[in-house]
C-alpha positions as a Markdown table, in Angstrom:
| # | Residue | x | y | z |
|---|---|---|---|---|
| 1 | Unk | 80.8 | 111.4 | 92.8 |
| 2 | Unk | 77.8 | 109.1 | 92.4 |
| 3 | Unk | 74.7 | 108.7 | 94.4 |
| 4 | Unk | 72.9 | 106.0 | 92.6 |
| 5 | Unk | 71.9 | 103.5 | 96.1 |
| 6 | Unk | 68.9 | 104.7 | 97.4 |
| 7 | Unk | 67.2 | 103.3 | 100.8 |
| 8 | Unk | 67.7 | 100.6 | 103.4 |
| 9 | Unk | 70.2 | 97.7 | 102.5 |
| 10 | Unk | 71.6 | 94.5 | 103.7 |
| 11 | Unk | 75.2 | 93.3 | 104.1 |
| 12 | Unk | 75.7 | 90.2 | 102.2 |
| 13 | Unk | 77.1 | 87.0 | 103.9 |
| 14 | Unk | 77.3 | 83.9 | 102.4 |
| 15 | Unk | 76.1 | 81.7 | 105.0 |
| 16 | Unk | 72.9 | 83.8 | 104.8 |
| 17 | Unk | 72.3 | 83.7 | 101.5 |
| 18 | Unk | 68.7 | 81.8 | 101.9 |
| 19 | Unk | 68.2 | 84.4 | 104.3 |
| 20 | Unk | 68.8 | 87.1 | 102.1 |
| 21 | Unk | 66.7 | 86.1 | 99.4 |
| 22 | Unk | 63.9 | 85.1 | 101.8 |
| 23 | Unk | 63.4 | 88.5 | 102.2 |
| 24 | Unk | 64.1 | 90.4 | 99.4 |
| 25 | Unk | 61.2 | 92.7 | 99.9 |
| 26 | Unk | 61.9 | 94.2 | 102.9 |
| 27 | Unk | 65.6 | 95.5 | 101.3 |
| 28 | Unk | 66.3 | 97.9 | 98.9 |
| 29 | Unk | 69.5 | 97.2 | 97.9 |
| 30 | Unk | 72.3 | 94.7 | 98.8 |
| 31 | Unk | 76.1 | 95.2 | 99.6 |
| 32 | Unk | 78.1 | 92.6 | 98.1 |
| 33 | Unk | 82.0 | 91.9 | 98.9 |
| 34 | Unk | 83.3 | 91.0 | 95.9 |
| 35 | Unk | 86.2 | 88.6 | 97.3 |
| 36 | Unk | 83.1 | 86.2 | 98.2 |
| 37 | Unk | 83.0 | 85.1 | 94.3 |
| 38 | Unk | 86.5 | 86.5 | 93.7 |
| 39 | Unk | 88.7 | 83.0 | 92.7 |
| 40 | Unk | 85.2 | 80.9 | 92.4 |
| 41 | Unk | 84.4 | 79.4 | 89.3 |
| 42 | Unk | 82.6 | 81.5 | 86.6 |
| 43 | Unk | 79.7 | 83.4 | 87.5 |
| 44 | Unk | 77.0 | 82.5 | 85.1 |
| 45 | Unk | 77.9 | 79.1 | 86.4 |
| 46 | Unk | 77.7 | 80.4 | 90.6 |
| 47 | Unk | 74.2 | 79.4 | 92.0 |
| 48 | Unk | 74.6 | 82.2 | 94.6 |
| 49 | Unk | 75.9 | 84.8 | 92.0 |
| 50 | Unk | 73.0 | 84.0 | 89.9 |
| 51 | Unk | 70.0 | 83.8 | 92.2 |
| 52 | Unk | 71.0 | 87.8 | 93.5 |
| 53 | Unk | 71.9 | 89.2 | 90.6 |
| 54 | Unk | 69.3 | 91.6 | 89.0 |
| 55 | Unk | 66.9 | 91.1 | 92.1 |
| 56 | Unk | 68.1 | 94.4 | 93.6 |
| 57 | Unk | 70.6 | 97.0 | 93.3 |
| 58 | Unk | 73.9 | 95.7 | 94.6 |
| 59 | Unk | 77.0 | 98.1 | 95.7 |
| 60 | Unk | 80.3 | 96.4 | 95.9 |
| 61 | Unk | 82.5 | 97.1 | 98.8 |
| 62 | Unk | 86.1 | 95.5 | 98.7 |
| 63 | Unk | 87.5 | 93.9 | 101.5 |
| 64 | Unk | 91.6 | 92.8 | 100.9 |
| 65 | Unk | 92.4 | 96.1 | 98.7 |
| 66 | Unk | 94.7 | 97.5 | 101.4 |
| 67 | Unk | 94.1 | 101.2 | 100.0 |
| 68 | Unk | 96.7 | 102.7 | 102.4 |
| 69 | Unk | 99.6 | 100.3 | 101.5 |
| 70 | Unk | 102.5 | 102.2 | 100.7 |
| 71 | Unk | 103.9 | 99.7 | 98.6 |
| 72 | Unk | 103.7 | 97.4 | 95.3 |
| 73 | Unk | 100.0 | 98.5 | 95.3 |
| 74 | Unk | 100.3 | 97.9 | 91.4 |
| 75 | Unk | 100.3 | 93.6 | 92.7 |
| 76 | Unk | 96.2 | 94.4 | 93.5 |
| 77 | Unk | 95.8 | 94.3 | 89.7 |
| 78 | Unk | 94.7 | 91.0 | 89.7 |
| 79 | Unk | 92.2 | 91.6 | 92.5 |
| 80 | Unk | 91.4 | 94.7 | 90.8 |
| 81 | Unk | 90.3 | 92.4 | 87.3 |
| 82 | Unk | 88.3 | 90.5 | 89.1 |
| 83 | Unk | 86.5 | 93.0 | 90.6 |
| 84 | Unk | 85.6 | 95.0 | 87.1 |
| 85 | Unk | 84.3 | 91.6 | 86.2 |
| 86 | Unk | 81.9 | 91.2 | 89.6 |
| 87 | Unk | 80.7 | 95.0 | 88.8 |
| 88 | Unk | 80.1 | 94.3 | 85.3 |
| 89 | Unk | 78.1 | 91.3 | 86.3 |
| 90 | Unk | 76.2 | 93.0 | 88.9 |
| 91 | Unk | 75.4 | 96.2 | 87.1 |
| 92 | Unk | 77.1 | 97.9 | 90.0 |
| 93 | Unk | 77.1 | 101.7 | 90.1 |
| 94 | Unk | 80.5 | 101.7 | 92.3 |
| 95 | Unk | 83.3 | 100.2 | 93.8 |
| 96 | Unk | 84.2 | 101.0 | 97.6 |
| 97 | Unk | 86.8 | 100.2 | 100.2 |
| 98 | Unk | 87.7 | 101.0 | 103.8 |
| 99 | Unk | 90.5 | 104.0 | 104.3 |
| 100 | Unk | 93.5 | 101.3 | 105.5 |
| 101 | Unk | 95.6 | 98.7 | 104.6 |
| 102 | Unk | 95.4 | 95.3 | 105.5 |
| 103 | Unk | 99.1 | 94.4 | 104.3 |
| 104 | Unk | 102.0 | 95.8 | 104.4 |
| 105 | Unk | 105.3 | 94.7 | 103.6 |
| 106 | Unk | 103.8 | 91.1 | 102.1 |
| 107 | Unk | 102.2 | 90.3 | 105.5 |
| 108 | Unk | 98.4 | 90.0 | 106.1 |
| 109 | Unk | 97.5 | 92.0 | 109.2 |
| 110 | Unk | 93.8 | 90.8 | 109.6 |
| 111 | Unk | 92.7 | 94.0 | 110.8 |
| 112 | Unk | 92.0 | 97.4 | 109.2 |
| 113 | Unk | 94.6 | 99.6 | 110.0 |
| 114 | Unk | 93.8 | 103.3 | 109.5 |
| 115 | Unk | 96.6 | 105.5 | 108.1 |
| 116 | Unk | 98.7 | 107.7 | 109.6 |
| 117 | Unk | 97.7 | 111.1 | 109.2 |
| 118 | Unk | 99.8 | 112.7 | 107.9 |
| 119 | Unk | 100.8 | 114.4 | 104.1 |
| 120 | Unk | 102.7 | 111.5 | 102.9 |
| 121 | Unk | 99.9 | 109.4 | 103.5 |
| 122 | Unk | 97.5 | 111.4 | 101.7 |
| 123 | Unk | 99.7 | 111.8 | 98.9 |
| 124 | Unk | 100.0 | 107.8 | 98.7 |
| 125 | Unk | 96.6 | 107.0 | 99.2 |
| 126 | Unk | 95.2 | 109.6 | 96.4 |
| 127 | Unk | 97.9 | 107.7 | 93.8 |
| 128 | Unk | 96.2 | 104.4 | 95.0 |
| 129 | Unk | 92.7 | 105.4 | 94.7 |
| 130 | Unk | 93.7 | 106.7 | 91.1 |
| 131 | Unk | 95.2 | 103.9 | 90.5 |
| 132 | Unk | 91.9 | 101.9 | 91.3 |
| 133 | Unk | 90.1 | 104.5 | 89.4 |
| 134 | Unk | 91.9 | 104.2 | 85.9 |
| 135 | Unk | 91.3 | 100.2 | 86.5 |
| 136 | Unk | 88.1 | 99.6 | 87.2 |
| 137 | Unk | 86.6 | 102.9 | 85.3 |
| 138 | Unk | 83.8 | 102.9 | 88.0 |
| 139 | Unk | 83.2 | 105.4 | 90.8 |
| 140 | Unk | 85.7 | 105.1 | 93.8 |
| 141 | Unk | 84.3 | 105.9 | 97.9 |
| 142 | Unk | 86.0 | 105.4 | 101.1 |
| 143 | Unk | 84.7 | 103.7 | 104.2 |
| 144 | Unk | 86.3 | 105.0 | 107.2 |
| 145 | Unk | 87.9 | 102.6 | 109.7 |
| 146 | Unk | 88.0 | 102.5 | 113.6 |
| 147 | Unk | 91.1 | 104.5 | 114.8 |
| 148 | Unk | 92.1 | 102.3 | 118.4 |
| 149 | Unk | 95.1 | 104.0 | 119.2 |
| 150 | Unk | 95.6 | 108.1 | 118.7 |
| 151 | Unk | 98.7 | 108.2 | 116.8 |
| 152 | Unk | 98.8 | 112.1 | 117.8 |
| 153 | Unk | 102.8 | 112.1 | 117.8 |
| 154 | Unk | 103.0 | 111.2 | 114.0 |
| 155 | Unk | 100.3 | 112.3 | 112.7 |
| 156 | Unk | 100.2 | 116.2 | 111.3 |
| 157 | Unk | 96.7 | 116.6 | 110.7 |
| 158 | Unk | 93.3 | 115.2 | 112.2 |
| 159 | Unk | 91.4 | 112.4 | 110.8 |
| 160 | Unk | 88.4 | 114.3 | 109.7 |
| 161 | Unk | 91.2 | 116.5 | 107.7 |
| 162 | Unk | 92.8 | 113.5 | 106.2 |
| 163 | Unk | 89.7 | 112.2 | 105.1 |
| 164 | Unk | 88.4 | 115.5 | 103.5 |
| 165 | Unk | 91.9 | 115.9 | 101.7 |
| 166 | Unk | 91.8 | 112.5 | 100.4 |
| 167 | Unk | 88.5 | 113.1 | 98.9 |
| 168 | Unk | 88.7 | 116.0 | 97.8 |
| 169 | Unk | 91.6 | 115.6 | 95.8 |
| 170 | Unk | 90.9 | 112.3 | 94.0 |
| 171 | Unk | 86.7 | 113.3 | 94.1 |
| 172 | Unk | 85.8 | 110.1 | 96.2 |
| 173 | Unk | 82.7 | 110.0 | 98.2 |
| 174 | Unk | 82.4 | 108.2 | 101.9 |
| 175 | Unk | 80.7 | 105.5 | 102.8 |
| 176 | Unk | 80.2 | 106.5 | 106.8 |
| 177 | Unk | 80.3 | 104.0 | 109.3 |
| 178 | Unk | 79.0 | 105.1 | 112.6 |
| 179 | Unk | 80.6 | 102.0 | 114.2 |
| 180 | Unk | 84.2 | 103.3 | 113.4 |
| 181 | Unk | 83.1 | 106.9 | 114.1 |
| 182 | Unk | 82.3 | 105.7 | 118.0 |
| 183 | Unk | 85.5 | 103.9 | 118.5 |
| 184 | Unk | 87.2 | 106.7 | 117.2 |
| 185 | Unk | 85.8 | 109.4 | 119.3 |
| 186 | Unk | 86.2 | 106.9 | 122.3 |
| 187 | Unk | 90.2 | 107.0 | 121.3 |
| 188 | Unk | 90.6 | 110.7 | 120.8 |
| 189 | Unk | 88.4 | 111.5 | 123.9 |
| 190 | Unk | 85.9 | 113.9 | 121.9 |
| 191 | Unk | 82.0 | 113.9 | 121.6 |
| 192 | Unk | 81.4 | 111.8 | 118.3 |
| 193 | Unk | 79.0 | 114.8 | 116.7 |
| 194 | Unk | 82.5 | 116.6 | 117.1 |
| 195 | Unk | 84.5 | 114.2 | 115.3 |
| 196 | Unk | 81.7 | 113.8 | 112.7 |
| 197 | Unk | 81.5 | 117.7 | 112.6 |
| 198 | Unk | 85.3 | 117.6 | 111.1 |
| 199 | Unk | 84.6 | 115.3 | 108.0 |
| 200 | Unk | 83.2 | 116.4 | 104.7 |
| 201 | Unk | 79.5 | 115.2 | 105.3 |
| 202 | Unk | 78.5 | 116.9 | 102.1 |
| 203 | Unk | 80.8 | 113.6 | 100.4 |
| 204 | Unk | 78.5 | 111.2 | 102.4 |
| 205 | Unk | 76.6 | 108.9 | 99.8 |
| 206 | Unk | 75.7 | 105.9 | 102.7 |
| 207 | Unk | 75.7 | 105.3 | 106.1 |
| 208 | Unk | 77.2 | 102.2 | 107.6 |
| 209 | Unk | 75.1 | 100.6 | 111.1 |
| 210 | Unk | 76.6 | 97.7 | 113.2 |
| 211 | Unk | 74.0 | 97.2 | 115.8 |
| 212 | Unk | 74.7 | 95.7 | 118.6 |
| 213 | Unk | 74.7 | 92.4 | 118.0 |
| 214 | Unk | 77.0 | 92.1 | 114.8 |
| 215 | Unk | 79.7 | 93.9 | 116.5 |
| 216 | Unk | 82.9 | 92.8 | 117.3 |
| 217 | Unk | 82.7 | 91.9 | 120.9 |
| 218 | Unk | 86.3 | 92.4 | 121.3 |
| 219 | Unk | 86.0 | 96.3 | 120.3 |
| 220 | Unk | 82.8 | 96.6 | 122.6 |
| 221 | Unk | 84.5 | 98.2 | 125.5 |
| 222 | Unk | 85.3 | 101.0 | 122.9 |
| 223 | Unk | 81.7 | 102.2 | 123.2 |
| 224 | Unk | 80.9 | 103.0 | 126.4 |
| 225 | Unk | 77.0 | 102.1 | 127.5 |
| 226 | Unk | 73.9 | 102.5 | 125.1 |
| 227 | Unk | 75.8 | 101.5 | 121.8 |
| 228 | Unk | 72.2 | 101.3 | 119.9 |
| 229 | Unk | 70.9 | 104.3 | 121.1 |
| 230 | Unk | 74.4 | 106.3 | 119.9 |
| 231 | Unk | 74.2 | 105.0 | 116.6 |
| 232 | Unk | 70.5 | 105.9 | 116.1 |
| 233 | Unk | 71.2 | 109.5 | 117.6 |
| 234 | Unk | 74.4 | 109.6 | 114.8 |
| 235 | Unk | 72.7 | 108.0 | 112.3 |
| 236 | Unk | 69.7 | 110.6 | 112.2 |
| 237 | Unk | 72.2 | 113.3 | 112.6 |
| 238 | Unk | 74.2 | 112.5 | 109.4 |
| 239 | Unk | 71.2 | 112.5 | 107.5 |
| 240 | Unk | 69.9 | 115.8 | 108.4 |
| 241 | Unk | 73.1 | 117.1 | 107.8 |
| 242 | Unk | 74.3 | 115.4 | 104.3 |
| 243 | Unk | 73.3 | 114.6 | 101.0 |
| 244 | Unk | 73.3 | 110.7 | 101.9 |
| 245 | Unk | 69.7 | 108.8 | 100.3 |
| 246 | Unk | 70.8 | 104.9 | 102.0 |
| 247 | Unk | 71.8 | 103.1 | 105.2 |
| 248 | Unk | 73.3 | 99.7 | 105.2 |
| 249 | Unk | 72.6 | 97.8 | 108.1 |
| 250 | Unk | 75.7 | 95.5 | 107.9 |
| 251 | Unk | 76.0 | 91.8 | 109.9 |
| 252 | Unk | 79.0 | 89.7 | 110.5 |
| 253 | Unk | 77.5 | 86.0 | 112.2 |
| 254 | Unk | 75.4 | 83.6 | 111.2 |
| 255 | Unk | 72.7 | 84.0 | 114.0 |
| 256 | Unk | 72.7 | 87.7 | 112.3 |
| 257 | Unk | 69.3 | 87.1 | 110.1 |
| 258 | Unk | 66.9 | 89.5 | 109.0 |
| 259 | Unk | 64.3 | 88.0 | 111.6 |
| 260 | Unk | 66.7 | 89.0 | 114.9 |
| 261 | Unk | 67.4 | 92.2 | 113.0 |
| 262 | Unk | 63.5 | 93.2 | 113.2 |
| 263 | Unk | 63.5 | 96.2 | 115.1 |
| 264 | Unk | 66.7 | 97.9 | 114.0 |
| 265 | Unk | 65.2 | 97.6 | 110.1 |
| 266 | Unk | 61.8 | 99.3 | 111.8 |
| 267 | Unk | 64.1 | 101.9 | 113.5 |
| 268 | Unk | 66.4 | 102.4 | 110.1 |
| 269 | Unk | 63.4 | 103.1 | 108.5 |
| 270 | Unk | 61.7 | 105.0 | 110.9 |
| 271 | Unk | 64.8 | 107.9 | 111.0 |
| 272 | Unk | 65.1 | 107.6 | 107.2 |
| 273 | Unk | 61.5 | 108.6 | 106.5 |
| 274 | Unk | 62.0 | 111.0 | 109.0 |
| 275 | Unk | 64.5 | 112.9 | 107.1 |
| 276 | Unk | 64.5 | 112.3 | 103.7 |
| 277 | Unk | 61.6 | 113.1 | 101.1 |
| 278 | Unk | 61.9 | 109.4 | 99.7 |
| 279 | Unk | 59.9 | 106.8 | 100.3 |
| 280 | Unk | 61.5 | 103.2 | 101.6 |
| 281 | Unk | 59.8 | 99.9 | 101.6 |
């Protein structure tokens, strides 16, 4: 299990790539989807592909892999290929993808689906992420997804015991996203330091923030009131109580630019100075 990101990074978006690289400085590392160059033409001849590449450290986290799919997972091999080739290109220490499928049974859900929980799951899921391992020879973490609906009835086991089984057993590490961890509380009716409290904290390498304004405004009446000031509170808490060195401050519209995201990078930093001996930009 790696832990090679260190600091305060950016999710990459395309339509803010002069953004981006406008402000360099005030990142230390980057978070690239690979399915944005994925299918494009070569990438010593992609502008975009070029003009990041080697300016900062850049983590790769997959959006179409459909980990939890439960079958012809072997047809990802092609996405899986290009991949290796994006994390070659980028020097990337890992790959990572959210806990869920996106597919099953040839159709494209759009959404992230978590899993059910229960021992046949796990079981498929571990093959997968072995299965991505052996392909891509890189390190392998999960990201956990928002759970909207408590599927207590077939489930056998409790998300923070799925997740520690499934990294446990195939030695992934978890990218954390406090987003998903307030939705899911709100769903299972429990206090989210209690639902954090149940997952393997000491596998945390990153933490995942949505503030605000790059959420999904359809989820938003999943939070309750004071969104920010939850994810701050949970965000300072994970880092006192895991090995995690990096935050990722992730963005999903265009109007989502580093400017308008001022004061969430000042409080980021703020709690990460706080509680870790390293020092940020």
């Amino acid at each position: 299990m790696s832990q090679q990101i260190c600091g305060i990074g950016i999710g990459y978006q395309p339509d803010l790539h002069e953004d981006t690289m406008a402000n360099l400085s005030k990142y230390d590392f980057i978070e690239v989807a690979p399915e944005n160059f994925i299918g494009m033409n070569s990438l010593k001849d992609n502008l975009k592909a070029n003009e990041i590449r080697g300016q900062l450290p850049i983590s790769l986290h997959g959006i179409n892999l459909s980990l939890a799919s439960s079958r012809n997972f072997e047809k990802k091999n092609e996405l899986l290929r290009g991949v290796k080739e994006i994390a070659n290109w980028f020097d990337s220490p890992f790959y990572s993808e959210h806990l869920s499928y996106t597919t099953e049974k040839e159709i494209d859900l759009d959404l992230y689906m978590p899993p059910i929980f229960n021992e046949a799951s796990v079981e498929n899921v571990i093959k997968n992420i072995k299965h991505v391992k052996n392909e891509l020879g890189l390190d392998f973490h999960i990201e956990n997804v928002a759970s909207l609906v408590n599927y207590t009835l077939e489930a056998d086991m409790t998300e923070g015991e799925y997740v520690s089984k499934v990294c446990e057993a195939s030695d992934s590490g978890i990218i954390l996203n406090l987003d998903s961890i307030a939705i899911s509380s709100h769903t299972y009716k429990i206090d989210s330091v209690e639902l954090l409290n149940s997952y393997p904290l000491h596998r945390v390498i990153s933490i995942t923030v949505v503030p605000e304004s790059c959420m999904n405004p359809m989820l938003r009446k999943f939070y309750g009131t004071n969104i920010d000031q939850l994810m701050w509170s949970m965000l300072e808490y994970v880092f006192k109580n895991s090995p995690a060195n990096s935050v990722l401050i992730q963005r999903r519209f265009p109007r989502n630019t580093t400017d308008s995201l001022k004061n969430e990078l000042a409080i980021a930093k703020e709690i990460f100075k706080s509680t870790k001996e390293i020092i940020v930009k």
